[in-house]
The first five atom37 places (N, CA, C, CB, O) and aatype in JSON, in Angstrom:
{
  "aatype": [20, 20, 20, 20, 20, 20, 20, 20, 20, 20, 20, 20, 20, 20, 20, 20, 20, 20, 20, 20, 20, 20, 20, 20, 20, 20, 20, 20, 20, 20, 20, 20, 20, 20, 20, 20, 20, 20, 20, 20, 20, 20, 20, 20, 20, 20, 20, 20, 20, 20, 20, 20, 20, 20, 20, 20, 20, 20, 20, 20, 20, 20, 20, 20, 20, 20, 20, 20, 20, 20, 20, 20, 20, 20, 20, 20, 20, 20, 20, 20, 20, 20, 20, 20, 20, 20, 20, 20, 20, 20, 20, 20, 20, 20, 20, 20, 20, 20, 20, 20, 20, 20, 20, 20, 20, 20, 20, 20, 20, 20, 20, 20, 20, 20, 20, 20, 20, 20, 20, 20, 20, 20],
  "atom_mask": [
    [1, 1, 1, 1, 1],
    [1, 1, 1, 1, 1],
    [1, 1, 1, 1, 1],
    [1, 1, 1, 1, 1],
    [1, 1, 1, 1, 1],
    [1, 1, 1, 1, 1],
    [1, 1, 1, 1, 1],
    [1, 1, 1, 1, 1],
    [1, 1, 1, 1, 1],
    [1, 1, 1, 1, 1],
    [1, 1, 1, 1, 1],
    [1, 1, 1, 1, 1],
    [1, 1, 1, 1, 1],
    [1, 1, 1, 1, 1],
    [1, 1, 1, 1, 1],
    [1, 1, 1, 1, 1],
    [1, 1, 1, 1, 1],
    [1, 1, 1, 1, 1],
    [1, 1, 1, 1, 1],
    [1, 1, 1, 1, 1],
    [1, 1, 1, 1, 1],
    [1, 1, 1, 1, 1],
    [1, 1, 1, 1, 1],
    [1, 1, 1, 1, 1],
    [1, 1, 1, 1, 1],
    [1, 1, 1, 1, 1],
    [1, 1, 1, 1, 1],
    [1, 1, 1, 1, 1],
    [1, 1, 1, 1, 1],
    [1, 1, 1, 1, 1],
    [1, 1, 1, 1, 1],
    [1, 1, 1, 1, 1],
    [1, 1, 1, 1, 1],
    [1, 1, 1, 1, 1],
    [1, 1, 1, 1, 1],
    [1, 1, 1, 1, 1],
    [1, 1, 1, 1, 1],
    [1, 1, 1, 1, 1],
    [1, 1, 1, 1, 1],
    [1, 1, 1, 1, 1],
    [1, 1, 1, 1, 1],
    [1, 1, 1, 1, 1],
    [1, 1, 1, 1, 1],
    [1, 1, 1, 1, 1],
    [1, 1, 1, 1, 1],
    [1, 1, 1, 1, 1],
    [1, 1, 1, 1, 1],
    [1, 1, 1, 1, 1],
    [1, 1, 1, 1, 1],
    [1, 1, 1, 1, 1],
    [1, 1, 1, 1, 1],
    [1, 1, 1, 1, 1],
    [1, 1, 1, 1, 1],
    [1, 1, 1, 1, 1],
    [1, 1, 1, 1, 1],
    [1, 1, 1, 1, 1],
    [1, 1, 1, 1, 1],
    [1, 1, 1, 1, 1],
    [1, 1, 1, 1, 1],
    [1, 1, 1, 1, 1],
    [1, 1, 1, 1, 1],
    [1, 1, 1, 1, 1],
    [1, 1, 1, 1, 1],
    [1, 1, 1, 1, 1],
    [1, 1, 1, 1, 1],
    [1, 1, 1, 1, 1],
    [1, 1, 1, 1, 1],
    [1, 1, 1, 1, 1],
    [1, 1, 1, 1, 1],
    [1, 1, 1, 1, 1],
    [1, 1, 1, 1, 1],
    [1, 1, 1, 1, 1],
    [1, 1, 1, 1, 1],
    [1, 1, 1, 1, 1],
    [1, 1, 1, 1, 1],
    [1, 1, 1, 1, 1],
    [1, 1, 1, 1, 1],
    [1, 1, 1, 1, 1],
    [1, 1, 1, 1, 1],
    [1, 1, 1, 1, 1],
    [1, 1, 1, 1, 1],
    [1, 1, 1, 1, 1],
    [1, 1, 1, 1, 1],
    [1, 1, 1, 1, 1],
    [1, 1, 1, 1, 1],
    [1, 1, 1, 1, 1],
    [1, 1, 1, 1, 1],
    [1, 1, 1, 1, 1],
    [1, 1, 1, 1, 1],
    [1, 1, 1, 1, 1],
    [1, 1, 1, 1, 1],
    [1, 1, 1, 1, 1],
    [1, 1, 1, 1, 1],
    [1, 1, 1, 1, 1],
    [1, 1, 1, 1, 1],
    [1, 1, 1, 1, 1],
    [1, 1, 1, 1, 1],
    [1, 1, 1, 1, 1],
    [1, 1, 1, 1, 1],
    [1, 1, 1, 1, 1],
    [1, 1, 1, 1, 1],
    [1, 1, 1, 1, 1],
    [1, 1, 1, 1, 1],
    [1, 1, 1, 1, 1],
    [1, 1, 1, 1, 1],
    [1, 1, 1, 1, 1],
    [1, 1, 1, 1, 1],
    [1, 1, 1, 1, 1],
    [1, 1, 1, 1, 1],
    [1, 1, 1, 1, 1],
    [1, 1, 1, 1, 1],
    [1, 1, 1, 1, 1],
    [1, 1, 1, 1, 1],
    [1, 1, 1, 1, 1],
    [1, 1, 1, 1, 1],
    [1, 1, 1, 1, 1],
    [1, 1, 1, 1, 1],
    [1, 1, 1, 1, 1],
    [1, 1, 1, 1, 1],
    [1, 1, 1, 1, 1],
    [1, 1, 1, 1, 1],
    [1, 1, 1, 1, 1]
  ],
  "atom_positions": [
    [[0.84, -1.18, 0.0], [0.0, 0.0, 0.0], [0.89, 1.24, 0.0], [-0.96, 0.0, 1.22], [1.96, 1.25, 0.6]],
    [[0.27, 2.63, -0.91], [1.72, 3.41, -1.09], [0.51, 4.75, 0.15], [2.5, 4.04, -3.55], [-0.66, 5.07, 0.39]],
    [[1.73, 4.98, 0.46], [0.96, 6.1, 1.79], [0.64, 7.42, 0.79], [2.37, 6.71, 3.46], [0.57, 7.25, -0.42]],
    [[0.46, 8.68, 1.38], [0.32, 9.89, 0.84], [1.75, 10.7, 1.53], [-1.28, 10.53, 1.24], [2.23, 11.65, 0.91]],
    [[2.35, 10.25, 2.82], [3.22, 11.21, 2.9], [4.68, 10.71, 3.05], [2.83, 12.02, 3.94], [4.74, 9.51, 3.32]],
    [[5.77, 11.3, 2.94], [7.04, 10.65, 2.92], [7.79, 11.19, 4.16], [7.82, 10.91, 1.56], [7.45, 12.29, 4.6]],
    [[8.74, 10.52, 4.71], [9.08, 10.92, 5.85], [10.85, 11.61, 5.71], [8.8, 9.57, 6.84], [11.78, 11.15, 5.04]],
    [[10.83, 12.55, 6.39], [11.79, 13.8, 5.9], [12.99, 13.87, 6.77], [11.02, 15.31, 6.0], [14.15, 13.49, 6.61]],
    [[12.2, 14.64, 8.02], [13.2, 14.39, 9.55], [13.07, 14.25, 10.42], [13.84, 14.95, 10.05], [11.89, 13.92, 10.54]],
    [[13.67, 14.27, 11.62], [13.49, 14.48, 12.94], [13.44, 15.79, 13.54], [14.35, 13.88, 13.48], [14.5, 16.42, 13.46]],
    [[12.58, 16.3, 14.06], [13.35, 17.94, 14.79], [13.32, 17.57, 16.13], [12.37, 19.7, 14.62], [12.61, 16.71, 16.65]],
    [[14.65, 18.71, 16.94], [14.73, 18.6, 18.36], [14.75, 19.4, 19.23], [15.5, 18.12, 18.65], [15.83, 19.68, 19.75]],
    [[13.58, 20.0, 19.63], [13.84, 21.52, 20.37], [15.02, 21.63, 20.9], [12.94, 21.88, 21.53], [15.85, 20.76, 20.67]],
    [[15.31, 22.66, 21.65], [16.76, 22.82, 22.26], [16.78, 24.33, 22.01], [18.14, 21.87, 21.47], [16.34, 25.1, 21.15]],
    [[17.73, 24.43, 23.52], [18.11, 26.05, 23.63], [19.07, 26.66, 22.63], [18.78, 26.36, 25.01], [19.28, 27.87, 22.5]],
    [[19.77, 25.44, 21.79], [20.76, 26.24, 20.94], [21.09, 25.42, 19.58], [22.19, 26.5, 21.83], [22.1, 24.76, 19.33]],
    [[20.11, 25.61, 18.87], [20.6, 24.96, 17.49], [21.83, 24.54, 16.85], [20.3, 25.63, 16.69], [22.19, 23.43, 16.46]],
    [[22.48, 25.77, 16.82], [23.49, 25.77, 16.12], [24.78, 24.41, 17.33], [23.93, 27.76, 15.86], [25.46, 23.48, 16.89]],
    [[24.67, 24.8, 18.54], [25.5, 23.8, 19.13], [25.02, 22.19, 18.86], [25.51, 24.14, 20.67], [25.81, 21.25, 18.71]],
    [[23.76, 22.12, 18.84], [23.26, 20.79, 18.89], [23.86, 20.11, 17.22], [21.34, 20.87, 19.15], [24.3, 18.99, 16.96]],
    [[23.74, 20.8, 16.7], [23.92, 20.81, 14.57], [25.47, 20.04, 15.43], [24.13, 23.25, 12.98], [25.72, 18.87, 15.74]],
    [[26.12, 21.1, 15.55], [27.34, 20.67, 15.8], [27.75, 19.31, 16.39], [27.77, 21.53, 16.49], [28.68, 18.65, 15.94]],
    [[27.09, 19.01, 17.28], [27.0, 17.48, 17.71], [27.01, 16.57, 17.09], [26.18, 17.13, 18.23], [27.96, 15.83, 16.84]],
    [[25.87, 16.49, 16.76], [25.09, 14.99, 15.91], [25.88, 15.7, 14.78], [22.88, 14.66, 15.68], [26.96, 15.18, 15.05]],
    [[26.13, 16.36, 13.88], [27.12, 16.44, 13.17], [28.46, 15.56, 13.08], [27.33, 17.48, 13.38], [28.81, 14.81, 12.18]],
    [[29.04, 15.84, 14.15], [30.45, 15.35, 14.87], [30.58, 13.64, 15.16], [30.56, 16.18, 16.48], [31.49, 12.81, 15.15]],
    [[28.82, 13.67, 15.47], [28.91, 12.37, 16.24], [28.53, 11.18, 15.4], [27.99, 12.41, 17.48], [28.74, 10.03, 15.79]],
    [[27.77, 11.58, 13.81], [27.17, 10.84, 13.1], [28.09, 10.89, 11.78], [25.73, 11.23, 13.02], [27.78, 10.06, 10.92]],
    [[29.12, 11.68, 11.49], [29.92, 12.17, 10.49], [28.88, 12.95, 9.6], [30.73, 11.0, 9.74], [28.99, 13.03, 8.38]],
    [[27.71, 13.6, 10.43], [27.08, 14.12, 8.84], [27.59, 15.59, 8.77], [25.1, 14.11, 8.66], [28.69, 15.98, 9.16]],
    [[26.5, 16.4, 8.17], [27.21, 17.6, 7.32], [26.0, 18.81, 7.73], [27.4, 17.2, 5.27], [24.9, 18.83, 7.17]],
    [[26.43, 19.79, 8.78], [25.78, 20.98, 9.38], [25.39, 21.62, 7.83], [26.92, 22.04, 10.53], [26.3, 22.29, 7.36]],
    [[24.47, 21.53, 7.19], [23.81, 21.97, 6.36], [22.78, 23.37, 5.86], [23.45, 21.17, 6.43], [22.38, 23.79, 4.77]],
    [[22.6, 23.85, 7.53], [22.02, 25.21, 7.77], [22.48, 25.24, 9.01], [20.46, 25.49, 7.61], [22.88, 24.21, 9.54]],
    [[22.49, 26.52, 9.69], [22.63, 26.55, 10.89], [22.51, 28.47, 11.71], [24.12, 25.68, 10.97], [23.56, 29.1, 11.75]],
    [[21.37, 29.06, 12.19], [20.84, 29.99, 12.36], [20.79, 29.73, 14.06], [19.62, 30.15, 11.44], [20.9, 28.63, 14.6]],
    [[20.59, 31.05, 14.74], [20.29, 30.97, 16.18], [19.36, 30.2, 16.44], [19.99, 32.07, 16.78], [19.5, 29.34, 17.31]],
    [[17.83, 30.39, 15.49], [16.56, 29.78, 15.42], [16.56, 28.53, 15.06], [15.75, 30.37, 14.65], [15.6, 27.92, 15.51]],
    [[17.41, 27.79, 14.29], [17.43, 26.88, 13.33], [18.32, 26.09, 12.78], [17.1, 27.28, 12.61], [18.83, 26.57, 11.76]],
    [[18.74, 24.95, 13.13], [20.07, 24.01, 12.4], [19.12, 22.88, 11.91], [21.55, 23.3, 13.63], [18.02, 22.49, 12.29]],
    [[20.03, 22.5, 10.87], [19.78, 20.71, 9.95], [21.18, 20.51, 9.96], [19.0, 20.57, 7.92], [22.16, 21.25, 9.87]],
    [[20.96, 19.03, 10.13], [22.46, 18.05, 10.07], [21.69, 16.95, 8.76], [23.01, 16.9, 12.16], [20.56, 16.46, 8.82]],
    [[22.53, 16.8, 7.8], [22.01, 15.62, 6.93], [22.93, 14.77, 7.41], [21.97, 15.74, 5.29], [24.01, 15.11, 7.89]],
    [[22.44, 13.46, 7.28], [23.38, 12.64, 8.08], [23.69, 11.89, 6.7], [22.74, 11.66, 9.54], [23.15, 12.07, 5.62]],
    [[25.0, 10.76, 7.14], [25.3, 9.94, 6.17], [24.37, 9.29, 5.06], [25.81, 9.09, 6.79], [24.74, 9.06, 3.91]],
    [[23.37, 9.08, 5.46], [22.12, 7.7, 5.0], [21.11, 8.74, 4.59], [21.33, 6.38, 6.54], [19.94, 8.41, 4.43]],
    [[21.57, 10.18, 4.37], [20.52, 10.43, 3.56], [19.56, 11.1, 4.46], [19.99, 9.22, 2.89], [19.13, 12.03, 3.78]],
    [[19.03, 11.13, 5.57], [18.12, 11.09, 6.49], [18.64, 12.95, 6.84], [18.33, 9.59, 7.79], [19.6, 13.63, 6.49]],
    [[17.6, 13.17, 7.58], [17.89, 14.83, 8.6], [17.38, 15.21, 9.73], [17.47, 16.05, 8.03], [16.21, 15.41, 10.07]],
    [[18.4, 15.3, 10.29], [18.21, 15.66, 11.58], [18.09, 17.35, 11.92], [19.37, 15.0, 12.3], [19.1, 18.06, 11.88]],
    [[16.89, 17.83, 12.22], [16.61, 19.44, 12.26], [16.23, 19.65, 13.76], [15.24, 19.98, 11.15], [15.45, 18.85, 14.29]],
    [[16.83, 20.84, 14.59], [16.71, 21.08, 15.4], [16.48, 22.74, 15.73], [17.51, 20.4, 15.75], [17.38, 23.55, 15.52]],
    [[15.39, 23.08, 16.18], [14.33, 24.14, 16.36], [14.96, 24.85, 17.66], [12.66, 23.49, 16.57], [15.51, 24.1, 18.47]],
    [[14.91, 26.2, 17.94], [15.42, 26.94, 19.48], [14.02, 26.89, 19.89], [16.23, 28.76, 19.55], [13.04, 26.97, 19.15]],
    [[14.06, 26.69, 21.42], [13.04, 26.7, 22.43], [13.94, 27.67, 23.39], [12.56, 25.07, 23.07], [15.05, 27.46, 23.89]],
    [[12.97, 28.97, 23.48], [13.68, 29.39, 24.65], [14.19, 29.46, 26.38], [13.43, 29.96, 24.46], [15.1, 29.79, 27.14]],
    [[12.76, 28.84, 26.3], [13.05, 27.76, 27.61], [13.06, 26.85, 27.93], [12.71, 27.69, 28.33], [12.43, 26.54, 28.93]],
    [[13.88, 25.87, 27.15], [13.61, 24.48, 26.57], [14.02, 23.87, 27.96], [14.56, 23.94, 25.06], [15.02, 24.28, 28.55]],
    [[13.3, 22.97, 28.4], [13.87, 21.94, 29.56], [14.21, 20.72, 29.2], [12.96, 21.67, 30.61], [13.7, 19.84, 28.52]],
    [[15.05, 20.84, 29.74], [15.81, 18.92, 29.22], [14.9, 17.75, 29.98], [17.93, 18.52, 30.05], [14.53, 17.86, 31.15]],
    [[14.61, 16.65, 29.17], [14.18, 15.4, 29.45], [14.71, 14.72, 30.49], [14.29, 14.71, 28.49], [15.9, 14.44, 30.42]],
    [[14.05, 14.38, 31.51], [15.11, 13.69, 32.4], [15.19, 12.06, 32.34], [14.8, 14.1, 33.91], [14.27, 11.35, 31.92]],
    [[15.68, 11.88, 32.54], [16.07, 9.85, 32.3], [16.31, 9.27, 33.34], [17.46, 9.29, 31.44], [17.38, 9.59, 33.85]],
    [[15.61, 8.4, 33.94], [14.68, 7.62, 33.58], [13.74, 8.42, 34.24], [14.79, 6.18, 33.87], [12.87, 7.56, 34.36]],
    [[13.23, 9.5, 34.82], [12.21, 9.78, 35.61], [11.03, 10.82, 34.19], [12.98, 10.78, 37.26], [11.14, 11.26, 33.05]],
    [[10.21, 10.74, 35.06], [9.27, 11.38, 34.03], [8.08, 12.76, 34.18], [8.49, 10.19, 33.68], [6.98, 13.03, 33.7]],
    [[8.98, 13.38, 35.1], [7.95, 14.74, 35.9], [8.52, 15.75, 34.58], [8.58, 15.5, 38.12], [8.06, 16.89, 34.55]],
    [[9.52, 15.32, 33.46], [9.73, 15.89, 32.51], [10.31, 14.7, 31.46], [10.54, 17.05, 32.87], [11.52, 14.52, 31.33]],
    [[9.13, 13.78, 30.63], [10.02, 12.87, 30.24], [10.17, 12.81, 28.54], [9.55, 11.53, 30.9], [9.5, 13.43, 27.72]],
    [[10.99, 12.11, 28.36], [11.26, 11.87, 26.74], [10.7, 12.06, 25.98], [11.43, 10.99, 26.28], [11.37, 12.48, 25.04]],
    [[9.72, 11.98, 25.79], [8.66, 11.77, 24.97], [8.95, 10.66, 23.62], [8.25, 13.23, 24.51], [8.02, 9.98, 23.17]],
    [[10.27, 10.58, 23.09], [10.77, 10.23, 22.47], [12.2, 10.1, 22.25], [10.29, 10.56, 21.97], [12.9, 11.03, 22.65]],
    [[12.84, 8.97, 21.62], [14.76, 9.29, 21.84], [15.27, 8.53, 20.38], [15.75, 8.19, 23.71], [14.55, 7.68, 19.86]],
    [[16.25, 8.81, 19.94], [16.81, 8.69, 18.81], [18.04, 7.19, 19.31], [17.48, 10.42, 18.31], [18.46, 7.04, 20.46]],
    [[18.35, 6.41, 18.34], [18.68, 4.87, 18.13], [20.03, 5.29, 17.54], [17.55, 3.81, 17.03], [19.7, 5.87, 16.51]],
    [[21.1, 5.32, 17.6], [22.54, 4.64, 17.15], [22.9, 3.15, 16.93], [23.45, 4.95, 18.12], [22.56, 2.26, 17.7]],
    [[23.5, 2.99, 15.98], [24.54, 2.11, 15.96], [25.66, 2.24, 16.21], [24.65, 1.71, 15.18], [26.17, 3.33, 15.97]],
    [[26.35, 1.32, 16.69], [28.29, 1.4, 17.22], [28.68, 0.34, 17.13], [28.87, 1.78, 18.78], [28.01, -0.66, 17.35]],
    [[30.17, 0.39, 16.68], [30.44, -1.18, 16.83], [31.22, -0.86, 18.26], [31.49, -2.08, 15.38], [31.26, -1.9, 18.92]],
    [[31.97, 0.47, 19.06], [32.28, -0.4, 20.32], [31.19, 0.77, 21.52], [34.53, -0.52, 20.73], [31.2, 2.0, 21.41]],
    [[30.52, 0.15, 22.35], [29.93, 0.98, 23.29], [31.13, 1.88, 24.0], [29.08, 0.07, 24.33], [30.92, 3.09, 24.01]],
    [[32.32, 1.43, 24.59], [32.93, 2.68, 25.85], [33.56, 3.21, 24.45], [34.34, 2.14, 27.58], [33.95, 4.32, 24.81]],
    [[33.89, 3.1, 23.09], [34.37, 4.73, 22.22], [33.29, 5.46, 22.33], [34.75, 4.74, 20.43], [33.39, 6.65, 22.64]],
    [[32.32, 4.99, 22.15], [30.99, 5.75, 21.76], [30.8, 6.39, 23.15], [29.56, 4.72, 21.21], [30.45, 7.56, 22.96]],
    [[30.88, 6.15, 24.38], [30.59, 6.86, 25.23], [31.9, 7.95, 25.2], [30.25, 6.04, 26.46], [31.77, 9.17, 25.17]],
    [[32.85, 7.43, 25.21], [34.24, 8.82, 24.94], [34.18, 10.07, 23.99], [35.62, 8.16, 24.23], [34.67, 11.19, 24.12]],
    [[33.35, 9.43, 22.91], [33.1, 10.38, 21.88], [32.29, 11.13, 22.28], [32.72, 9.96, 20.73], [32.62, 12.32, 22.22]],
    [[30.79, 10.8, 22.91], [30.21, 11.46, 23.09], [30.24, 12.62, 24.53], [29.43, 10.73, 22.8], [29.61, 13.68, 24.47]],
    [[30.84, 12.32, 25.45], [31.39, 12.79, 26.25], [32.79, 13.99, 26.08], [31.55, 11.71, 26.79], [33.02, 14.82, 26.96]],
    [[33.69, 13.86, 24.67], [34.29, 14.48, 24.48], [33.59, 16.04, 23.36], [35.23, 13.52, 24.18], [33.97, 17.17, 23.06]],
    [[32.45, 15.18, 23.11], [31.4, 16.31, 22.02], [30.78, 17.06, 23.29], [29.82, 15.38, 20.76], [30.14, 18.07, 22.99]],
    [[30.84, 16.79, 24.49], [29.76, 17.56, 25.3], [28.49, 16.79, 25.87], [29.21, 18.65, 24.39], [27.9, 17.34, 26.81]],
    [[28.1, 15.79, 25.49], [27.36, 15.1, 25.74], [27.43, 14.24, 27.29], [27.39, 14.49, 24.64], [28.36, 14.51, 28.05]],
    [[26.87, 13.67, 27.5], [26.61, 12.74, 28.86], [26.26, 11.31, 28.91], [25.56, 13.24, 29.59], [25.81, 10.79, 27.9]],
    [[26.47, 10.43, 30.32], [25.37, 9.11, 30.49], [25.32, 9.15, 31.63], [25.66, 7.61, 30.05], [26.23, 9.14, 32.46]],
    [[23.87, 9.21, 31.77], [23.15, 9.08, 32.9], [23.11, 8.05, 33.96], [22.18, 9.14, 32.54], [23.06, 6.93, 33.46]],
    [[23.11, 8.03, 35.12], [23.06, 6.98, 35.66], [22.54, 5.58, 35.57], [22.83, 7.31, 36.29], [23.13, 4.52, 35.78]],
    [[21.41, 5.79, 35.24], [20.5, 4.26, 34.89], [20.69, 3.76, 33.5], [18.75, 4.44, 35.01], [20.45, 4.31, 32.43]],
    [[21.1, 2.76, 33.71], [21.51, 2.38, 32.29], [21.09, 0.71, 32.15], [23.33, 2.7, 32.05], [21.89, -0.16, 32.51]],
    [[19.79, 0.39, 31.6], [18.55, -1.24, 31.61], [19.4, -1.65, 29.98], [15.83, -0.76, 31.4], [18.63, -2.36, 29.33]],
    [[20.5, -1.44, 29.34], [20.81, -2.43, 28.24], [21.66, -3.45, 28.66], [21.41, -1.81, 27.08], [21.79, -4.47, 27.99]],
    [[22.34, -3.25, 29.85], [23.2, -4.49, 29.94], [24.47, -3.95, 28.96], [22.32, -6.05, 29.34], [24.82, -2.78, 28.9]],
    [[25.08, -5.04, 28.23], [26.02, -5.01, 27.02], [25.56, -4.62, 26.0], [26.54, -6.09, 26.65], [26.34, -4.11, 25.21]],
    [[24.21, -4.7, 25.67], [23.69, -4.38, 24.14], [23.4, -3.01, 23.91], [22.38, -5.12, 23.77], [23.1, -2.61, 22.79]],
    [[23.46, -2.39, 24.71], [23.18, -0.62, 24.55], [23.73, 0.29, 25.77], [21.38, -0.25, 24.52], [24.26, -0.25, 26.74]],
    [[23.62, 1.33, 25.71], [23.5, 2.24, 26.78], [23.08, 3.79, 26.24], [24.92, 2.22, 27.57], [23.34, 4.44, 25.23]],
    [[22.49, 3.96, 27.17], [22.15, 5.51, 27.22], [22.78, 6.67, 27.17], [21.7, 5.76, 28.07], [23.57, 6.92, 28.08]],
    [[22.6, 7.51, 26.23], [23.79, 8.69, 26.65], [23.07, 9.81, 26.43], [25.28, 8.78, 25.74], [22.08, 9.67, 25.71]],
    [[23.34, 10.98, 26.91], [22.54, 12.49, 26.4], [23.12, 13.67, 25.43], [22.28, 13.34, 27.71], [24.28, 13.97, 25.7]],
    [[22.68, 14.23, 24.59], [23.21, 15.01, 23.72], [23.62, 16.36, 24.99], [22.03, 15.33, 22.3], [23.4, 16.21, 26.19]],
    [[24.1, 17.34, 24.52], [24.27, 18.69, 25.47], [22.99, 19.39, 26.03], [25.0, 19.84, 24.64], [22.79, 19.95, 27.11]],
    [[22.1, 19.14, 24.81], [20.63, 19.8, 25.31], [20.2, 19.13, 26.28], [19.46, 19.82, 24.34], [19.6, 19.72, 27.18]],
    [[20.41, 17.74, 26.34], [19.78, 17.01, 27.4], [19.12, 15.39, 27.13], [18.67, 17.99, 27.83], [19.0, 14.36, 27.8]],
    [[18.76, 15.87, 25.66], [18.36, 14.81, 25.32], [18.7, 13.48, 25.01], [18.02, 15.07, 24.77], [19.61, 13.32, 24.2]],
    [[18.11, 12.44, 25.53], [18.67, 10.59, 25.91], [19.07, 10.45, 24.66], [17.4, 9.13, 26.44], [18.65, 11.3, 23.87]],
    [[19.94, 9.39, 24.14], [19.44, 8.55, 23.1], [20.37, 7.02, 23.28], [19.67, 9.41, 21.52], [20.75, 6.78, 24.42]],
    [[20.58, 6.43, 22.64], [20.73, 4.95, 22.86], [21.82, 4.92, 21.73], [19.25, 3.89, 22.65], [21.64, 5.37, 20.6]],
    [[23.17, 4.25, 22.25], [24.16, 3.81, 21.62], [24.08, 2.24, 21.46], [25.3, 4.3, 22.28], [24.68, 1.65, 22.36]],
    [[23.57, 1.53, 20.64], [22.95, 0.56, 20.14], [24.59, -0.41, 19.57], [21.67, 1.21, 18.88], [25.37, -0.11, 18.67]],
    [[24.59, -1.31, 20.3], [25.99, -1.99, 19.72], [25.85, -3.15, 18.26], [26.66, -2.99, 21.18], [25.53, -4.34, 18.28]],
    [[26.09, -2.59, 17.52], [25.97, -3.55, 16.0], [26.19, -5.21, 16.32], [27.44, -3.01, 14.72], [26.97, -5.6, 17.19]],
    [[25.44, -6.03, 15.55], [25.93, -6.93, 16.19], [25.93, -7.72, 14.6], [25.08, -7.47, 17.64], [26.36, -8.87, 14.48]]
  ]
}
């Protein structure tokens, strides 16, 4: 069955576009493609885009609790989990305490705040 709409990107509020571009940029090898106080896109390798919107009082998601929660979180692949946490930690990023993957994943946060999952290739 062919749908009516095609799917484009992701957007990610956040207090600062242009830093976040810079990230997932850094962290995905893609390519900061716009980037405004209001407004960054990262095209990533695969084609795909990652767009991220300024909120001026954007509050970060907290993990695992939910008096402010995720609503949603973005999936990586890696082939080793502790580079991927170095990398992302050296971009500015974080990992949170609770971490339910065991060996097969872990959690980490972009600068804005937001979770996402370093997913180990297998």
């Amino acid at each position: 069955m062919s749908g009516i709409a095609e799917f484009i990107a992701v957007n990610l509020d956040c207090p600062e576009p242009p830093a976040l571009a810079a990230f997932y940029g850094a962290l995905t090898g893609g390519e900061v493609t716009y980037s405004t106080a209001e407004a960054a896109a990262v095209k990533l390798p695969n084609g795909l885009d990652l767009y991220f919107q300024g909120v001026a009082e954007h509050r970060a998601p907290q993990w695992p609790g939910q008096e402010r929660p995720q609503q949603f979180h973005l999936d990586f692949y890696v082939d080793d989990l502790v580079k991927a946490e170095e990398t992302v930690r050296e971009l500015g990023g974080g990992r949170p305490d609770f971490q339910p993957g065991g060996d097969r994943w872990i959690v980490l946060t972009d600068p804005a705040g937001h979770p996402f999952c370093a997913c180990l290739r297998q």
